[in-house]
Steps between C-alpha positions, in 0.01 A plus 500: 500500500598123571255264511458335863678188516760547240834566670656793569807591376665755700843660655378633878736773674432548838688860614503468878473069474665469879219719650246374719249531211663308283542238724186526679258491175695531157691166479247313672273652240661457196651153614076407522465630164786250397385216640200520368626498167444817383892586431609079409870575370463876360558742819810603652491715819817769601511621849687787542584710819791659681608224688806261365359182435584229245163303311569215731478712814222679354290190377537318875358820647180475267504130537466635893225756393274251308474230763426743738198561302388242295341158538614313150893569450546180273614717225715731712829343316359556174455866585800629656682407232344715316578772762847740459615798707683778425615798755409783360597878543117696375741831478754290266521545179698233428321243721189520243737405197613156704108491576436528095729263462359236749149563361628434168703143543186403743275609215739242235475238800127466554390600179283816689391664140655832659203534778618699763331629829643733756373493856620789736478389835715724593444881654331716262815732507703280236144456297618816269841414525435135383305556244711760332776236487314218419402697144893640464656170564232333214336247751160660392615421109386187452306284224266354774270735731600689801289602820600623794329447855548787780365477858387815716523703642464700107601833606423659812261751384326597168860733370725214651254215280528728244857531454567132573251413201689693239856325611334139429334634165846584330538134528160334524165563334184495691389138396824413648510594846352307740431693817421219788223561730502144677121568591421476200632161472313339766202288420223649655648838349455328192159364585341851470448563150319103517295559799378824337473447147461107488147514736196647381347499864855778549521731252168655449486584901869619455434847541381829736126400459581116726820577609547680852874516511850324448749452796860318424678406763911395457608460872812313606629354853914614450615819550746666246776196598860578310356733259512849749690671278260455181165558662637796644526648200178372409223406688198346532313761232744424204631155639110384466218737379688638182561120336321266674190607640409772176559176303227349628233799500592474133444146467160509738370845342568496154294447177462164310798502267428437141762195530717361739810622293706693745490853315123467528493419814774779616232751286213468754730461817645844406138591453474461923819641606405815290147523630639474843355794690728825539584507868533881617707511817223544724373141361810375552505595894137355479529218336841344525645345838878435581623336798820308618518242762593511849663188740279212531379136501467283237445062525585604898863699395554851608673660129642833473353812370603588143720801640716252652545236207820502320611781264194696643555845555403561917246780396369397207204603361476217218152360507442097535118490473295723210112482496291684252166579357544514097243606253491464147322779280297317245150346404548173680655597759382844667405473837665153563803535748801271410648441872854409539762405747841370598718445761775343702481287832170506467295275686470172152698451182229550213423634241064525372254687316171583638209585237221612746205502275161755620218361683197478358246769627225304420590154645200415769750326663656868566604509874690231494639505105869510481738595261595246256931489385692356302841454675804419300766379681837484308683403836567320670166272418474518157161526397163786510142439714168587416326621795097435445179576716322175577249374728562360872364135575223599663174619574560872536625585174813629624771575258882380467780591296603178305846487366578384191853414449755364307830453632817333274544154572788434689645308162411753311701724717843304533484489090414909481776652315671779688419872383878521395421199263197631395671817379820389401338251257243761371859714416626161318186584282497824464166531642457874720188432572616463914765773481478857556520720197627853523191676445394399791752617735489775382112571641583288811800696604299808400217440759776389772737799453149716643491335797853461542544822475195622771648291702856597578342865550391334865752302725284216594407380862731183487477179612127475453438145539636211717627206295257273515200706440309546159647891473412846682166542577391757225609232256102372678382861529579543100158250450298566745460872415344315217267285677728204431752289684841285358373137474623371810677146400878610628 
């Protein structure tokens, strides 16, 4: 592993480098890294896509990308020189010889010790069929190391996953793929494991004897935009629940690790996703909550339903919201529900944690003893309150809830690195620790082929939910059949 600080010597190649992603958060990202200082002289970057560009065309379109996004661009020169395309045919054979070739007089050029990583932002069709030619051609030979970084969707069910894995292992070993869950590269994401394991006055009440429940809430304000066509195919149970939101009932449920070295720490988040309860069908129906929105209003604009969006099939029956009630089989955890839920045009952009500890039985303070939480938010206000019982100012000895927050400082904020940063950097290092490691998809997609499954048994009663509100109204029922109610800050 390289030390931090010491430059990086790498070759990047971007497969799909005129997509929106790659102009939206990779070049912005890795042009950070380089102005930081991280890369100095030793990095080279090719681009490659469909479209006919030369380097110069190519370079003023990231030029384009990066000031669109960044704040500093004083070294902007100094980068895109550093920056070549090449059009590329993934089906060619013969394009990934000129591509070995390239990689080879750019490794000569910048002296990159034959370090080279692949990122496929690209559809996960061409995953199999790149990787297959990037180990034929010899672009995987190579003196220096080689990782690879895929986004999701990683398969479409447990079979699909599957299949997908054992393509990229002809070429890659484990410790080289970097699966890229960009929750886990957010801050406050990251801020778990410390909040937890770095405060005594946490971890000993971090269990079913204090805690009541867990509700995580990822909620966004847009509808499906341009991308119709893929969240068809997907929706909001394997766009969000099977990465994101399982991610973090790993991070918030599992045991301490015995280090923070990523294989460690992948050990005890396993741990959770194969404790998590086995949900019959009649659970499922019980406990799990679909909806899609309707026509509404949102910041005082009427916006269309999601059967009328773009590339949106007029009867679909694709769900935009998910709610659930998850439990997790084991010692620590038995009898504590882990509530979660996600949507579109819902009423707030966010994305928070809610640790609603038990009240205390015995308080004498009892009819009017609230709750305490802990509240992570990871966005938009980056930070977590501590919600406390406290005395009024005054002579009835009424009680208040006093909260105790911290909230990044706005300087703090401008200089947070981006999640894409974050990640891309930890990739640099070879460091998995924030990446998603086959074992476990393979007991995520195993718990969301069940309801998957239970569910297309049952046309649902679409839309559900006006854009606008906060989901269908069982999403509410789901908690207070428990006695319980979503914390109410959307």
């Amino acid at each position: 592993m390289l030390i931090l600080g010491k430059n990086i010597s790498a070759l990047i190649t971007i497969f799909g480098a005129t997509g929106d992603l790659s102009y939206r958060k990779l070049f912005p990202s890795i042009y950070n890294l380089f102005q930081k200082g991280y890369f100095a002289e030793s990095f080279a970057l090719i681009g490659t896509g469909l479209n006919e560009l030369t380097t110069e065309e190519f370079r003023k379109q990231v030029r384009v990308s990066i000031q669109n996004h960044i704040d500093n661009p004083k070294k902007i020169e100094s980068f895109l020189n550093h920056l070549f395309y090449k059009q590329q045919d993934v089906n060619s054979k013969e394009s990934y010889t000129s591509l070995l070739q390239l990689s080879q007089e750019l490794d000569e050029q910048f002296s990159l010790e034959g370090n080279r990583l692949f990122y496929l932002a690209i559809s996960p069709n061409f995953f199999g069929i790149i990787t297959n030619h990037l180990k034929k051609s010899g672009l995987t030979q190579t003196k220096g190391f080689k990782r690879i970084i895929i986004e999701k969707p990683f398969g479409d069910d447990f079979k699909s996953a599957e299949k997908l894995n054992q393509q990229i292992r002809n070429a890659f070993e484990e410790d080289e793929i970097f699966r890229i869950d960009h929750y886990l590269g957010k801050e406050m994401i990251q801020n778990i494991e410390r909040l937890r394991f770095g405060n005594t006055i946490f971890e000993p009440l971090w269990n079913n004897k204090y805690i009541s429940n867990i509700q995580i809430t990822s909620s966004e304000i847009l509808g499906v935009e341009e991308r119709g066509t893929y969240y068809e195919s997907s929706g909001a149970l394997k766009d969000m629940v099977q990465n994101h939101l399982l991610q973090i009932v790993s991070l918030l449920a599992m045991e301490r690790p015995t280090s923070r070295r990523a294989d460690d720490i992948v050990r005890e988040k396993v741990q959770v996703l194969k404790a998590l309860k086995n949900v019959e069908p009649i659970e499922i129906n019980q406990n799990f909550v679909r909806g899609q929105y309707d026509k509404g209003i949102i910041n005082n604009e009427t916006v269309p339903a999601y059967r009328s969006e773009t590339n949106v099939n007029k009867n679909s029956t694709t769900e935009t919201f998910v709610a659930g009630k998850i439990e997790i089989n084991n010692a620590r955890w038995s009898g504590v529900p882990f509530y979660i839920r996600t949507g579109k045009r819902m009423s707030k952009k966010t994305i928070q944690i809610v640790i609603e500890f038990k009240k205390n039985p015995r308080n004498i303070y009892y009819e009017n003893n609230k709750a305490n939480l802990l509240v992570i938010n990871v966005q938009p206000n980056e930070g977590f309150s501590l919600y406390v019982n406290s005395k009024k100012s005054n002579q009835n000895n009424e009680m208040q809830i006093v909260d105790l927050s911290y909230i990044m400082p706005i300087n703090d904020k401008m200089n947070t690195v981006d999640a894409y940063e974050n990640l891309m950097f930890d990739t640099l290092l070879g460091d998995q620790t924030n990446f998603t490691h086959w074992t476990e998809l393979v007991h995520s997609w195993l718990f969301i082929d069940e309801i998957e499954k239970v569910w297309s048994y049952k046309q649902p009663n679409f839309p559900n939910y006006k854009a606008g509100e906060n989901g269908p109204k069982e999403s509410d029922e789901l908690l207070e059949k428990d006695g319980l109610s979503w914390w109410n800050e959307l």
